[in-house]
C-alpha positions in Angstrom: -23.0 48.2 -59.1 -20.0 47.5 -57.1 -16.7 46.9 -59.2 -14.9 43.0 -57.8 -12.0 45.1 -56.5 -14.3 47.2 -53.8 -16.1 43.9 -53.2 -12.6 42.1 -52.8 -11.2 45.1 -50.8 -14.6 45.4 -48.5 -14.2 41.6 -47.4 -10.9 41.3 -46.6 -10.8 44.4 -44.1 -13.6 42.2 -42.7 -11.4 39.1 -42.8 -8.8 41.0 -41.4 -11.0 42.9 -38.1 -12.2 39.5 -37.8 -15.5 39.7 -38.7 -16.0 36.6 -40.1 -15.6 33.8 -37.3 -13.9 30.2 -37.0 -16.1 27.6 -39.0 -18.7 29.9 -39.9 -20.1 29.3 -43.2 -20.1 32.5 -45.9 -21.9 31.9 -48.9 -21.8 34.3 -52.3 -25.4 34.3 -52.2 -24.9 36.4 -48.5 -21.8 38.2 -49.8 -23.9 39.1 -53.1 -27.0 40.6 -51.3 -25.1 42.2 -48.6 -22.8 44.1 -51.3 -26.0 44.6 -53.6 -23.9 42.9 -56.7 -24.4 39.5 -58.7 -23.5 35.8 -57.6 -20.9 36.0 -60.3 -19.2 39.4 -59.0 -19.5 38.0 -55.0 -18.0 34.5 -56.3 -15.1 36.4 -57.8 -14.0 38.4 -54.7 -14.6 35.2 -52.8 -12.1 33.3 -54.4 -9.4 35.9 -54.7 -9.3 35.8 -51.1 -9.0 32.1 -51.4 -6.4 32.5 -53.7 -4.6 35.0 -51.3 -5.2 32.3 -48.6 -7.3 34.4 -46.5 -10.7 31.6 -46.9 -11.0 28.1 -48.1 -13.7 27.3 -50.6 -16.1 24.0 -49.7 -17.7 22.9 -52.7 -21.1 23.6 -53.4 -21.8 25.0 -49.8 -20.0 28.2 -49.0 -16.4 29.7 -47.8 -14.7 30.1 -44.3 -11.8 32.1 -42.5 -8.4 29.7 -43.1 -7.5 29.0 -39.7 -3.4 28.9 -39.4 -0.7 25.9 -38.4 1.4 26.6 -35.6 4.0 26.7 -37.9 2.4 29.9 -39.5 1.8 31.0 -36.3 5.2 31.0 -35.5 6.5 32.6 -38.7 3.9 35.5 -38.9 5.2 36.4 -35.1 8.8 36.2 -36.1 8.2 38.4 -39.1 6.2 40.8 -37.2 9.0 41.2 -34.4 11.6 42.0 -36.9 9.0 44.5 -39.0 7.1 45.9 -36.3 11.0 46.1 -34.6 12.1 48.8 -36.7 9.1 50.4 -36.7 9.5 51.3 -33.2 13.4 52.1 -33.9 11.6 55.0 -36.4 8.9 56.2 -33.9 11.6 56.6 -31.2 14.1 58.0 -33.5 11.6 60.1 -35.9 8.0 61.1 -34.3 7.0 63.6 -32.4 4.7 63.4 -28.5 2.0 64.9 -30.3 2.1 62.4 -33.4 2.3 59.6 -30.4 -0.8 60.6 -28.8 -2.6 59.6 -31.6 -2.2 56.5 -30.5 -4.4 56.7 -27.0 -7.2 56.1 -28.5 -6.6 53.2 -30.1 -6.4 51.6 -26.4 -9.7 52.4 -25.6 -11.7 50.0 -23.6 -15.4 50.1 -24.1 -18.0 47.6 -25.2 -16.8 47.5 -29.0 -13.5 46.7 -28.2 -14.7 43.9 -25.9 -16.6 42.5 -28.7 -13.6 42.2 -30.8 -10.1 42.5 -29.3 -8.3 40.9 -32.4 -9.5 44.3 -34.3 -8.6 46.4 -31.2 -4.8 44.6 -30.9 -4.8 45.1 -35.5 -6.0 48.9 -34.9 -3.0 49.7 -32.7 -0.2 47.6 -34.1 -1.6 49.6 -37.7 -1.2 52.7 -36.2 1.9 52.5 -35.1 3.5 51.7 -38.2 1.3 54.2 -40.0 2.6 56.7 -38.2 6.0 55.7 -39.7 5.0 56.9 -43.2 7.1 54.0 -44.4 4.4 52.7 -47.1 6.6 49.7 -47.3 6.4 49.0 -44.0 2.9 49.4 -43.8 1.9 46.9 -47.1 4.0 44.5 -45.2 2.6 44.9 -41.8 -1.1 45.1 -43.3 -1.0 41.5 -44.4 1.0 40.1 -41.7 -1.7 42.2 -38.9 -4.2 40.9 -40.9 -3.1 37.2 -41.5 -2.6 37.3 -37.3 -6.2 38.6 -36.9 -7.1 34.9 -37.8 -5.1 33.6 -34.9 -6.5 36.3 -33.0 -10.3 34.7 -33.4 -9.1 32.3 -30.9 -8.2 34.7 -28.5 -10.9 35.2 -25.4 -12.3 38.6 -25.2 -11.2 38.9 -21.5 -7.3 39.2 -23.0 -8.1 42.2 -23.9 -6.9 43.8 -20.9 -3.7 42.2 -21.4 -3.0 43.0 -24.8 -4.2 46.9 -24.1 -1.6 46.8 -20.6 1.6 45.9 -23.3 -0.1 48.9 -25.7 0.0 50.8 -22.9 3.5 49.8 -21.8 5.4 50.3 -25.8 3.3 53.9 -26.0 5.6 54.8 -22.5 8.3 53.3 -24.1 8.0 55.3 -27.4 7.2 58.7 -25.0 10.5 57.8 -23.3 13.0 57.3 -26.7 13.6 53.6 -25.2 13.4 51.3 -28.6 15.4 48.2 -26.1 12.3 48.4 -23.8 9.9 49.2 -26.5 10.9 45.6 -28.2 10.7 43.7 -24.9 7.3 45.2 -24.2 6.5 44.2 -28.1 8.3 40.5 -27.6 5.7 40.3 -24.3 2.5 41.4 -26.4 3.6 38.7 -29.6 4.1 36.4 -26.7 0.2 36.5 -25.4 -1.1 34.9 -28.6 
């Protein structure tokens, strides 16, 4: 039997590749079969990511992504231009071409990605600081990537193209040492959403 925590764990990865869609209904009977654990066990996880302010409990009927204000919105992008700022200050300053490179995959275009480009955009913005080794960094970028794969959900899948263009543009910045263009080519990407 799956301990809460791996339960817990599981569904907000999910929460955060966007798995779960606006105003789609998630019950702990689905969560409890789907994880092979009890009501009780499912019910828990559920409302630690309530708690955490990643679903809202209705009630007697289910759970559902919390969508954000624009005044959330607007914070989670200013905290992720400072965070994910210095993060390309490091990887111009600190990592190698080879380490870099790493990073072309994660702008792959293929049917997957099409299907979800809020988990594409969270894959690449997550590598990059991963590649910092900063685990600081990376707890606070993981919730704030995360938190903006809910805003994400609203996204079309045809901005993908755009979204994987700026990747493509900040991984020539980073090849080039050029943090200044790196941060306007970041700025542009934050500015799609």
């Amino acid at each position: 039997m799956k301990r809460i925590d791996d339960v817990y764990e599981n569904l907000k990865e999910r929460v955060f590749q966007a798995e779960f869609k606006p105003n789609v209904l998630i019950t702990e009977r689905e969560i409890a079969e789907q994880y092979q654990v009890s009501r009780v066990t499912a019910g828990e996880a559920l409302h630690r990511l309530c708690h955490d302010g990643h679903l809202t409990a209705y009630p007697r009927t289910g759970y559902m992504v919390t969508m954000l204000s624009g005044e959330e919105m607007r914070q989670i992008k200013r905290a992720r231009l400072a965070l994910e700022s210095l993060v390309l200050d490091v990887l111009c300053e600190e990592c190698s071409d080879e380490a870099l490179r790493s990073l072309e995959h994660l702008i792959a275009d293929d049917e997957s990605s099409r299907a979800n480009p809020s988990a594409v955009n969270r894959r690449f913005h997550m590598g990059m600081v991963l590649l910092t080794g900063d685990h600081y960094l990376v707890n606070a970028l993981e919730n704030l990537l995360g938190a903006a794969s809910r805003v994400g959900q609203y996204v079309a899948p045809e901005n993908l193209g755009s979204w994987q263009n700026c990747h493509r543009e900040i991984l020539e910045t980073l090849y080039s040492r050029d943090s200044a263009a790196a941060r306007e080519c970041l700025m542009k990407d934050l500015d799609q959403r």
